[in-house]
C-alpha positions in Angstrom: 104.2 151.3 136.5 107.4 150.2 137.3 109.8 152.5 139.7 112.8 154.4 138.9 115.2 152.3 139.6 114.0 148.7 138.4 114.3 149.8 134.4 117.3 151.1 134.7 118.7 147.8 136.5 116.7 145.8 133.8 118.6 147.5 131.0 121.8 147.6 132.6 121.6 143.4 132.4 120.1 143.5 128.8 123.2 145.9 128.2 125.1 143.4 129.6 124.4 140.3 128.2 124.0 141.8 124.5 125.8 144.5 123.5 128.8 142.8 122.6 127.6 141.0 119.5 124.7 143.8 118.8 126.1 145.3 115.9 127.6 141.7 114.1 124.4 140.1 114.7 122.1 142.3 113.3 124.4 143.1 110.2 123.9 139.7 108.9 121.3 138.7 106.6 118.1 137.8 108.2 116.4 136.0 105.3 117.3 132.6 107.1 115.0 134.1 110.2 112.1 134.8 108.5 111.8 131.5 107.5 108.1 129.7 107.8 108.5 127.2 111.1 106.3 124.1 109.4 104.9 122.9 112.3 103.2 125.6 113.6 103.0 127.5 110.2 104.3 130.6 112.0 107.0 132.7 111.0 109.8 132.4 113.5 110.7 135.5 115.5 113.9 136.6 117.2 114.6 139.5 118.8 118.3 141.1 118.5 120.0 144.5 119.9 120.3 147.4 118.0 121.5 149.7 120.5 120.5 150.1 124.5 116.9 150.2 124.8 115.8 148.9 121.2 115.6 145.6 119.3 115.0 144.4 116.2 112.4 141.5 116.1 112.7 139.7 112.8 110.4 137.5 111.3 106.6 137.2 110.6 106.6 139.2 107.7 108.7 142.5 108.1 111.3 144.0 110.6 109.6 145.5 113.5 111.3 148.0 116.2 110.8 147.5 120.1 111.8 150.6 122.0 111.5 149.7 125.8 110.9 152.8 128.0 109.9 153.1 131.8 106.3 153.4 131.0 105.4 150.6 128.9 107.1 150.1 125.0 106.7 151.1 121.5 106.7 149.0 118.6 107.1 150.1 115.1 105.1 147.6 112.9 103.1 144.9 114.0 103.9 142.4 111.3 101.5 139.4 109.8 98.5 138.1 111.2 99.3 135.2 113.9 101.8 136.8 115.1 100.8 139.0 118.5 100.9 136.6 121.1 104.6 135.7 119.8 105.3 139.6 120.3 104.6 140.1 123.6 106.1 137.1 124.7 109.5 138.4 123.1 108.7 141.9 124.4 108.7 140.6 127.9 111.8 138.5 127.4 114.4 141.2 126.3 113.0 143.5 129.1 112.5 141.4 132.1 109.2 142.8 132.7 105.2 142.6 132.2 105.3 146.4 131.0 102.3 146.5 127.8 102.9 147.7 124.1 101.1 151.3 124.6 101.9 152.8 121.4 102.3 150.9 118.3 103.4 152.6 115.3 102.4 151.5 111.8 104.9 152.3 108.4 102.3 151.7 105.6 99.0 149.9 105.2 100.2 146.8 104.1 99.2 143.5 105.9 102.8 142.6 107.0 102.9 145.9 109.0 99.2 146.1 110.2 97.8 142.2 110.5 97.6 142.5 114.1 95.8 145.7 114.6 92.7 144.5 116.2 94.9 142.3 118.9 96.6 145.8 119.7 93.6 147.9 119.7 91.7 145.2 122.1 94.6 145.2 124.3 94.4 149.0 124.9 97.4 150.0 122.6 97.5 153.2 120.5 98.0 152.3 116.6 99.1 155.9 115.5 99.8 156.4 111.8 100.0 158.5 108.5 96.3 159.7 107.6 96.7 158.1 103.9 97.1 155.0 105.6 93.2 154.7 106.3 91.9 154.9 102.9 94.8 152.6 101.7 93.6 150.3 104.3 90.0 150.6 103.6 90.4 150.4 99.9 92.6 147.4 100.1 90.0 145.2 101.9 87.3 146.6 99.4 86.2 143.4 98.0 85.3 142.5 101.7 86.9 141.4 105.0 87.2 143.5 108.5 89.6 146.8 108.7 90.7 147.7 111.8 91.9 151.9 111.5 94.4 153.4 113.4 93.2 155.0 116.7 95.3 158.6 114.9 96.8 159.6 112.0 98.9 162.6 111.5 99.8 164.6 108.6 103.5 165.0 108.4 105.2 165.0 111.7 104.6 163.5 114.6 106.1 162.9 118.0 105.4 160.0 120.6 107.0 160.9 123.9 106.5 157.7 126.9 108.3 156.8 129.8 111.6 159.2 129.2 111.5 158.3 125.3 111.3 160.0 121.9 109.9 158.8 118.5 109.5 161.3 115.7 107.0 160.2 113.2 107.7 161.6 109.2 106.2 161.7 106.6 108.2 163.0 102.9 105.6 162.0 100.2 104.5 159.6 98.0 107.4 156.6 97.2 106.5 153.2 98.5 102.7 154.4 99.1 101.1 157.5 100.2 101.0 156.7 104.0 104.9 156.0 104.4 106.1 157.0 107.8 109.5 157.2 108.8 110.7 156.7 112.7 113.4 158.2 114.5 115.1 157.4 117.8 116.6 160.5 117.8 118.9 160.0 121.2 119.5 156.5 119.6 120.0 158.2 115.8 118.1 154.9 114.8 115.5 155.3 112.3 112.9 152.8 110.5 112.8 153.3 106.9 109.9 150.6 106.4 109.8 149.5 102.8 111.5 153.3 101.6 114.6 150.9 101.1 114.3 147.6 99.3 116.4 144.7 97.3 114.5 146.4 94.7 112.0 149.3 94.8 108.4 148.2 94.4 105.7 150.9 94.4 102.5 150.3 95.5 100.8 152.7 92.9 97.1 151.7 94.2 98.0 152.8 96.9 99.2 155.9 95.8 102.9 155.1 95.4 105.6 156.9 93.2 109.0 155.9 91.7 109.3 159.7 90.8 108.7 160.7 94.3 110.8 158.1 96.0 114.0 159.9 95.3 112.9 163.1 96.9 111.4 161.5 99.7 114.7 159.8 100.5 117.0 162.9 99.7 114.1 164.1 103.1 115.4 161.3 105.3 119.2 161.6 104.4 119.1 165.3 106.3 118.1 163.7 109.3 120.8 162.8 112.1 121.6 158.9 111.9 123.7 156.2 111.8 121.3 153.2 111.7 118.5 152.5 109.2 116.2 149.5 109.7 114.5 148.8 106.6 111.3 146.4 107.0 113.1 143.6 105.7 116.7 142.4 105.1 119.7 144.0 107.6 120.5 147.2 109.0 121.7 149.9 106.5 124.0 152.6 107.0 123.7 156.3 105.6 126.2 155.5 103.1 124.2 152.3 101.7 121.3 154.8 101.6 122.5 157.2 99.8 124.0 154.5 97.4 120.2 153.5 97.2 119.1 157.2 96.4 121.4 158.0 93.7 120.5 154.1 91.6 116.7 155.8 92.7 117.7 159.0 91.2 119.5 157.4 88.0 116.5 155.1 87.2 113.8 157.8 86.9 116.5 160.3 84.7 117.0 157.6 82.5 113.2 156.8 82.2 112.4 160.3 82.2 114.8 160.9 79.2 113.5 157.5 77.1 110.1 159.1 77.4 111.2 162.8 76.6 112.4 160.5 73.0 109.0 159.4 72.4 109.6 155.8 73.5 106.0 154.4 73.6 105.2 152.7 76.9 105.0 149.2 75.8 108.8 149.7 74.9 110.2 151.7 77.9 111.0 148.6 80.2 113.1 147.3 77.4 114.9 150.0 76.7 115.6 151.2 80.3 118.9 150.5 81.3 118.9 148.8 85.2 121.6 146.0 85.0 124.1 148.1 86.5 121.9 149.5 89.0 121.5 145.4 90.2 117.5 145.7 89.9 114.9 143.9 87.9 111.4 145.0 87.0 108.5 142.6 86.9 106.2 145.4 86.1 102.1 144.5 86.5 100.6 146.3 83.6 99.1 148.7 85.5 102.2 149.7 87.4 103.4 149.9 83.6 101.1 152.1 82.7 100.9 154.7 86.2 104.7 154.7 86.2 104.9 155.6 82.6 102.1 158.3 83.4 104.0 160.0 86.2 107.1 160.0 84.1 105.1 161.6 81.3 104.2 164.2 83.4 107.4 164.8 85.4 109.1 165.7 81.8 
């Protein structure tokens, strides 16, 4: 463990050296990061400031968070497979120090979140999240192929405490899965919305997902004290682009919820729902068809 003093030094330099283009730099667009790098056939990864003590490391599949503490760091997602060695190497990097992951904190189930699980279990770290997010991982590798679980789930709230620092795990309910966790940094008021905000929402209804309960779940997150969202792709958002997001969210499912109150058979309901002016475009599976219309049908 490192003493009291050397952290503080350490993140007095990172303070330093970054602060001053933070905010600009991580407001831009990072679709050019995540780019594929062709000759290695990994996703490039860059690590930029959020605020003292936390980056953003882009690329390999999602956005993940790297809080730095005294004790060792937490990480919020653990993106694609391919992709851990390239991790730590950053981690060490922004914090001028050997200090290990110890807690790593998974959103949802999907493989650009958890496709490095067994790398962070072998190394000793603590993969901690919601209890729906074992049977989504389980079922999702059904036809075959190895799962690695978390080491803990909780239920619906959740606090990691290391080295001085606070994360608050939440969960709302069923939007963009059933094992959505939401992250906040509360001293920071940063918070990791995973895949709860999206270009376009896309519910992963095997997996127990739910445009009806999306809007809900956000109108949960917008009570909580922030200024910084970090979705798990795409730039930072701010509470005002959120609740922009919420109320399309909220207007989509009235407007479904009215077409199917008319009788509007399912096969009809995409082309007759009105999203142009909400800026999003449906490429509906038909089962996603056919579970969205149900839980509109019942939500009537």
């Amino acid at each position: 463990m490192l003493g009291k003093t050397a952290p503080a030094k350490r993140l007095y330099a990172i303070t330093l050296l970054l602060t001053a283009g933070a905010a600009g730099n991580f407001a831009q667009d990072t679709s050019q990061k995540d780019r594929r790098d062709a000759s290695s056939g990994e996703s490039a990864l860059r690590a930029e400031l959020v605020k003292t003590g936390l980056f953003v490391i882009t690329g390999g599949g999602c956005n993940s968070l790297l809080r730095l503490s005294a004790n060792g760091f937490i990480l919020v997602d653990g993106k694609r497979p391919g992709n851990y060695e390239a991790i730590l190497e950053l981690a060490k990097k922004v914090s001028f120090s050997e200090q290990p992951i110890r807690v790593l904190i998974i959103s949802d189930h999907q493989p650009n979140h958890t496709g490095n699980n067994a790398a962070f279990l072998a190394d000793g770290t603590q993969i901690v999240a919601q209890e729906n997010v074992k049977q989504n991982l389980i079922a999702s590798k059904s036809g075959g192929g190895k799962v690695t679980l978390p080491s803990m789930t909780y239920e619906r709230n959740y606090v990691v405490k290391l080295g001085g620092v606070e994360a608050r795990l939440m969960h709302y309910g069923n939007a963009h899965t059933s094992g959505d966790t939401v992250v906040l940094f509360p001293n920071l008021k940063v918070i990791s919305i995973g895949d709860l905000f999206a270009p376009t929402p896309d519910p992963d209804y095997s997996a127990g997902g739910s445009l009806v309960g999306w809007g809900p779940v956000l109108g949960e997150i917008l009570k909580l004290d922030f200024d910084v969202a970090v979705p798990s792709s795409g730039p930072g958002v701010t509470r005002a682009e959120l609740e922009a997001f919420k109320k399309k969210m909220d207007t989509l499912v009235s407007r479904a919820t009215e077409l199917v109150k008319k009788g509007v058979p399912e096969d009809r309901l995409m082309s007759q729902l009105k999203t142009d002016d909400l800026g999003w475009r449906f490429s509906f599976t038909g089962d996603q068809l056919n579970r969205f219309y149900a839980e509109l049908s019942q939500a009537k």
